[in-house]
N, C-alpha and C positions, 0 to 999 in steps of 0.2 A: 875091196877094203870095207870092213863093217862098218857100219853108223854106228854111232854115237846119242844114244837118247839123252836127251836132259833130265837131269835127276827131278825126281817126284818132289813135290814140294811138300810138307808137312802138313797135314789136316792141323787144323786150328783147334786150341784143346779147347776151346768156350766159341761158342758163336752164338750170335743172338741176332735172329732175323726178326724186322718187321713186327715187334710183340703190341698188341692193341689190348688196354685190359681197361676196364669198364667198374664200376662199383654203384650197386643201387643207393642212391639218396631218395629223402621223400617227394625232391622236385624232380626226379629224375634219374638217372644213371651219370655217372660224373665220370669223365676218360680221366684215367690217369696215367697211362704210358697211352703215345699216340705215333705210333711208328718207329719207337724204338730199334736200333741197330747197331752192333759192333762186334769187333772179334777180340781174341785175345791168342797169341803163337804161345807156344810151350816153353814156359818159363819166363814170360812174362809178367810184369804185376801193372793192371788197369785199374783206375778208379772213375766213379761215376762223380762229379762233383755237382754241387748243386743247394739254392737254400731250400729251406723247409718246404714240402709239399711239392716241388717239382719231379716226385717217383722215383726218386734213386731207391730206396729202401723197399718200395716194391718190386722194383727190378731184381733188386737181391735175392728177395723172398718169393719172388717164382722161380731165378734159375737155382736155389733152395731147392725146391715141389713144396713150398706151403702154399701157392697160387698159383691155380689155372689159369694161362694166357687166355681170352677171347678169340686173339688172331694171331699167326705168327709164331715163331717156332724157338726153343733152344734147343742147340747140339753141345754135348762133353765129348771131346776127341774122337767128334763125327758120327758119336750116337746120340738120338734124336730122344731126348727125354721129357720136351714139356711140350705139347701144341693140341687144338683143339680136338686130334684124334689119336694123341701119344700122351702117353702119362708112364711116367716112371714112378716109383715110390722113392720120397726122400732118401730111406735109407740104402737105395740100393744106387743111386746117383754115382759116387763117391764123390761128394763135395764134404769139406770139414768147413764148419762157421765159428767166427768168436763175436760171441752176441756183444751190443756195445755195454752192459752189465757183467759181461762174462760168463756169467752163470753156473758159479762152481757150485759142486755141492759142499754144503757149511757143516754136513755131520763127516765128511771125508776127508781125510787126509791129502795132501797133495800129490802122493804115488799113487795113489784110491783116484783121484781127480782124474791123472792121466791116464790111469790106465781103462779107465770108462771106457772108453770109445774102441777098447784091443778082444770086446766079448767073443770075437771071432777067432783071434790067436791062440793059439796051443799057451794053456795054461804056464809051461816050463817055459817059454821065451816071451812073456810079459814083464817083468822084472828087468830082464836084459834091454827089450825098450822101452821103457819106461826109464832108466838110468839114464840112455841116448839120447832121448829130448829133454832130461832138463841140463842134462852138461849141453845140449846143445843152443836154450834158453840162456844160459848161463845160470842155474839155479840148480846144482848139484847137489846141495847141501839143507835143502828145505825137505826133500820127498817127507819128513814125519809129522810138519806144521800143518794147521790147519786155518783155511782161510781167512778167517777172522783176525790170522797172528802176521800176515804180511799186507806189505803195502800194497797202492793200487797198481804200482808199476808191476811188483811182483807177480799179482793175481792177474795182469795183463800176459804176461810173458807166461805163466800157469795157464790157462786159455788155448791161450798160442800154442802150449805143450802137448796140449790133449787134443786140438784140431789137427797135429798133424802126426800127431802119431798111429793112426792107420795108414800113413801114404796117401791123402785123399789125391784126387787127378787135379780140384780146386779146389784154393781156398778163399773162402767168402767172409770178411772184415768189414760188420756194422758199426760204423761211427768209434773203432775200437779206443780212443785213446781223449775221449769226450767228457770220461770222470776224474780224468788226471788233470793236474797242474799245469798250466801254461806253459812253463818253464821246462816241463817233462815231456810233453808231448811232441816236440822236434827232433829233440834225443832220443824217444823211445821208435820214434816213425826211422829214424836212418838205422837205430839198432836192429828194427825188423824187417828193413829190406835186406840188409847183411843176414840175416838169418836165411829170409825165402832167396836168395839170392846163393847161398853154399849151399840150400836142399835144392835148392832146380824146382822150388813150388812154383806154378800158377795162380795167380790170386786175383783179385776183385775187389778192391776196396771201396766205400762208400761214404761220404763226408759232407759238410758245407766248408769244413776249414781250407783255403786254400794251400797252406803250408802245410798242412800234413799231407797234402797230395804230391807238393813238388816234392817232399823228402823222400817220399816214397813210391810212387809211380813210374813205369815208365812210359804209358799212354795215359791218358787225363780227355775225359769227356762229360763238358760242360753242357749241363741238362738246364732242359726250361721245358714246361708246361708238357712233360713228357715224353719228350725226344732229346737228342743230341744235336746242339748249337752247334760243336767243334768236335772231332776229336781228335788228338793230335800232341803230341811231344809237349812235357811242359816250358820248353823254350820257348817253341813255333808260340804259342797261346799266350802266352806273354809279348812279345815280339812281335807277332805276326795274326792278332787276333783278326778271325774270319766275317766275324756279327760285332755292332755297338757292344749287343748284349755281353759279350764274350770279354771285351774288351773293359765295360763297367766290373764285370764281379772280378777278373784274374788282375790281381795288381791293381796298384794306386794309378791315376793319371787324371790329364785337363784335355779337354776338347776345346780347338782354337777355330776361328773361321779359315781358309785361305782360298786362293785362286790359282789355278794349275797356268803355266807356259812355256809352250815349246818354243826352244831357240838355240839354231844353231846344233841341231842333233839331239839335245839337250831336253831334259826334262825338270824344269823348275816350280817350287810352290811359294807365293809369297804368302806373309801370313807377319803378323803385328815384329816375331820375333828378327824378320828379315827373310832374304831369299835361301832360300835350303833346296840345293841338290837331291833329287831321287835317282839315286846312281842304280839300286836293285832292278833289273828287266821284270820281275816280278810284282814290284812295290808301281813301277811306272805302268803296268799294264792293270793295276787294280785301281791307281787314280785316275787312270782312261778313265776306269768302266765306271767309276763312282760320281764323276764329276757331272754337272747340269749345264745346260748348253751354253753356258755364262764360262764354265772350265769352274767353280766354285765348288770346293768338297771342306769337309772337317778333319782335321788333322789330330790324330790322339798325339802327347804329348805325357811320358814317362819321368819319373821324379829323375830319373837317371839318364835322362835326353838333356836339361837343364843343368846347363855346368856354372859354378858358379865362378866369375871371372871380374878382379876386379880393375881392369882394362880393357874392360867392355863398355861400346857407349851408352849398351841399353839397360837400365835401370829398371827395378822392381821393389817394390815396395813389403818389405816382410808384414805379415798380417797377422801370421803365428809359427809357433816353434815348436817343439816336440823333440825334445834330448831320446836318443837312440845311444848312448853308447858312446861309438866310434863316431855316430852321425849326427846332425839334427835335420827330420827334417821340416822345411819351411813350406809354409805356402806364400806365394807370392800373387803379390794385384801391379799388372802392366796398367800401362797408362789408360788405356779404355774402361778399365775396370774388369777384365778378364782376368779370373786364376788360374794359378799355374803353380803345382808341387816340385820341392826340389831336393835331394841327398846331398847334405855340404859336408865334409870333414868338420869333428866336431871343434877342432882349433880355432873353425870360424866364428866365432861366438858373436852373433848378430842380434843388437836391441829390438822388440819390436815396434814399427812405424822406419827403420832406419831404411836408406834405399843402398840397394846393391846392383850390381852388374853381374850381369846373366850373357849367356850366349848357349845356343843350341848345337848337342853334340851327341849324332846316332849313326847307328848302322843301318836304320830300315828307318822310312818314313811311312807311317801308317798312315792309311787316309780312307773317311767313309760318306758316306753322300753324306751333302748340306744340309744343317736342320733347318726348319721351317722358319719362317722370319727370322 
C-alpha cells in the first residue's frame, strides 16, 4: 500500500526574521527594531500597531528596501530580499505601498494615477486594468478627475487603486486612513479589507489607532521599543493579553489587586469585586505562574467584564460619564477607592456621584503579577 505524504505547507508570503536596525544619533547609534519577528500566510492582512516611535514605520520601510536591516532577514514568498548580505531593489520586490499622504500625482488624472505603476504592461491592456481597479475601489466613474477634485476618502481608495494594480505579492499600508475623519476611518478600514479580502492581497498595515487594526487585520502585533509584545488574533489581545503592556494600549480597562485559592479542585480569585471563578485551564495556569508566594496577582478588568446590576449588593460610585450612543460609559470608584470602567445601555442614565450596583461578568479572567506596594 503507498504512503501518504502530508501536504507541503505554504511558504509564508512575508517573513520577517530577527531584523536589528540601528540609526547614528550624535550620542550614539539608537536601536530601533530590536529583534523584530513575524510572519504573514497568503492572503492574510497583519498589522504592526504601536505609538509613536516604537519602529512600526521602519519595519515597513525596510520590508519596502528603503532600509538596510543591520541584522536579520526578510523573505516575500521565500525569496530572501533584505539582509546584511541580500538586497533586493525596491522595485523589483513586488511590494505595492499606499504612503499615509498617498501621494498621487496633482498634474494626473486619476486613470493617469493608476495606471503609474502598469510601465511594464503592454500598452493595449492598461486601460483594461485600469477600468478593473477602480470598479473594483468602487470609483468607476472618476478615472477623468483630478486629485485636487475628490475627497480624502476618495484619494484613499485612488492609492489603494494604483498599489494594486500591478498584482504586487504585498501590500504595504502607512498609517493609510490618519488624514480622514474619525467618523471615516472605521468604515473606510472594513471597506478595505473587503476589497484585499475578494483580491486574495497580502498586506501589512501599520498604525497607533487600535480600531483601525481590529477593522482590519487579521493578526495584530503590538510593538514596543522595537520588537513584538504579542502577536496574535485581535480577540486573543484584547481578551487574552500576554504583557501589562499589551493589555494598557488594546482596549479600555482597571487593574484590581486579588489573591489566588485553590479549593476543592477549583481555582478561585478574590478581589474587592468578590470571588470569581477561573474556570479557563489556560487562564488558571497563567495565574499559577503570575501569582507571588502570598498567591496575590492583579486582575485586568474590561469595561465589559462590569455588568451593571441593580440587585447587586455591591455598589460603585459613578465618578464620570461619557454618552457613546447606545452606551454610556462610566467610570466607577469601589469603596477603597479603586477604578473601575463600565458599558451600561444608554437607558441607564446614571447622575454623577449616584451609586450603582455592579457585579462581575467574563469569559476569561486575566491576571498579571502584583504591582509593587
Amino acid at each position: 500500500m503507498a504512503s501518504t505524504s502530508p501536504p507541503t505547507p505554504h511558504a509564508a508570503a512575508l517573513r520577517v526574521e530577527d531584523l536589528h536596525i540601528s540609526f547614528p544619533q550624535a550620542s550614539g547609534n539608537t536601536r530601533v527594531l530590536d529583534g523584530l519577528s513575524f510572519q504573514l500566510q497568503p492572503g492574510e492582512i497583519g498589522c504592526l500597531l504601536g505609538a509613536s516611535g516604537c519602529g512600526k514605520t521602519t519595519a515597513l520601510r525596510t520590508i519596502a528596501g528603503f532600509i538596510r536591516p543591520d541584522h536579520g532577514s526578510v523573505r516575500i514568498d521565500d525569496r530572501c530580499v533584505a539582509s546584511p548580505r541580500t538586497w533586493v531593489e525596491p522595485e523589483q520586490r513586488g511590494v505595492g505601498v499606499v504612503f499615509q499622504d498617498y501621494a498621487l500625482f496633482p498634474h494626473l488624472d486619476v486613470a493617469a494615477n493608476v495606471a503609474f505603476g502598469l510601465r511594464t504592461t503592454p500598452a493595449a491592456r492598461r486601460p483594461a486594468r485600469v477600468a478593473a481597479m477602480l470598479e473594483l475601489v468602487g470609483l468607476p466613474e472618476i478615472a477623468r478627475r483630478f486629485p485636487h477634485e475628490l475627497s480624502g476618502g476618495q484619494q484613499q481608495r485612488v492609492a489603494l487603486a494604483r498599489a494594486l494594480a500591478p498584482a504586487p505579492s504585498i501590500l504595504l499600508l502607512d498609517e493609510p486612513f490618519s488624514n480622514l475623519d474619525p467618523d471615516l476611518r472605521e468604515r473606510l478600514a472594513l471597506d478595505l479589507r473587503d476589497i484585499l479580502k475578494r483580491y486574495g492581497t497580502t498586506a501589512l498595515l501599520v498604525t497607533h489607532d487600535q480600531y483601525e487594526a481590529f477593522a482590519l487585520a487579521d493578526q495584530i502585533g503590538v510593538m514596543n521599543a522595537g520588537h513584538i509584545e504579542q502577536w496574535d488574533t485581535p480577540y486573543r489581545l484584547y481578551h487574552q493579553p500576554a504583557t501589562r503592556l499589551v493589555a494598557d494600549f488594546v482596549g479600555l480597562g482597571a487593574f484590581l489587586p486579588g489573591r489566588l485559592e485553590h479549593r476543592d479542585g477549583n481555582t478561585l480569585v478574590h478581589l474587592e469585586l468578590g470571588s470569581l471563578p477561573i474556570r479557563a485551564r489556560t487562564d488558571q495556569a497563567i495565574a499559577g505562574a503570575t501569582a507571588n508566594e502570598r498567591g496575590e496577582v492583579t486582575v485586568l478588568l474590561r469595561p465589559d467584564d462590569v455588568v451593571h446590576d441593580d440587585s447587586s449588593p455591591l455598589r460603585a460610585e459613578v465618578v464620570r460619564k461619557a454618552f457613546r450612543g447606545a452606551q454610556f460609559l462610566y467610570t466607577l470608584r469601589l469603596a477603597s477607592g479603586a477604578m473601575l470602567l463600565a458599558l451600561v445601555p444608554s437607558h441607564h442614565n446614571h447622575a454623577v456621584g449616584e451609586r450603582i450596583g455592579i457585579r462581575f461578568d467574563a469569559d476569561h479572567v486575566v491576571t498579571f503579577s502584583p504591582q509593587p506596594g
